[in-house]
C-alpha positions, 0 to 999 in steps of 0.5 A: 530487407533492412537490419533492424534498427539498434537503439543505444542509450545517450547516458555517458558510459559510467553515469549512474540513473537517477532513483525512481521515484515512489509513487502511490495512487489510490482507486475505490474498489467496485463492487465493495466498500474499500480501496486499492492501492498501487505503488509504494508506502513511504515517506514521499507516498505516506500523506496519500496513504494516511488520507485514505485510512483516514477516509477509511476510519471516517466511513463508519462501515462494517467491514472495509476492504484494503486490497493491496496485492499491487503494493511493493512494498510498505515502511514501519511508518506507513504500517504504523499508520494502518495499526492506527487506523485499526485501533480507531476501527472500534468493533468494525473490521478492515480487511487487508486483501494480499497484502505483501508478505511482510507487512502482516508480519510486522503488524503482528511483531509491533502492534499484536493482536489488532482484533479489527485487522483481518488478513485476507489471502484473496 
């Protein structure tokens, strides 16, 4: 039997990697009005995150579900943007399913009392 086969990094010893870089990506949900998303809200991601609240608000629907439980992470700017979103919602509501465990708590301690958000657990 052969030894198994050691595979060594080609970075110089001491290089440092280079930062990933944030992604986002946006997928519709089935089976209800709504989308997923998937990766990261900042400033690289925020135009992909502002375009589907956009699409959200423009939908006009009851009720449209955000399910965010594969999202990492999301900045001010990108929590900003959804507090928009919500205040153009009217008497509608946008649900966030299993956001991160931050952004909830940083909607409510900047934009209070947002009567479209609902915080779903799952």
């Amino acid at each position: 039997m052969s030894e198994p086969e050691v595979v060594r990094s080609r970075r110089p010893a001491g290089a440092v990697p280079a930062p990933a870089v944030p992604w986002l990506s946006v997928y519709p949900l089935t089976g209800r009005t709504g989308f997923r998303a998937v990766g990261e809200v900042t400033l690289p991601t925020h135009r992909i995150w502002e375009r589907a609240l956009e699409d959200a608000v423009r939908d006009g629907r009851d009720v449209y579900f955000v399910e965010l439980s594969a999202l990492s992470f999301v900045d001010v700017a990108g929590a900003e943007a959804l507090a928009g979103a919500a205040r153009r919602f009217g008497e509608r509501r946008l649900v966030l399913d299993r956001p991160p465990a931050v952004l909830p708590r940083v909607l409510e301690l900047l934009w209070p009392g947002l009567p479209a958000i609902e915080v779903a657990a799952s």
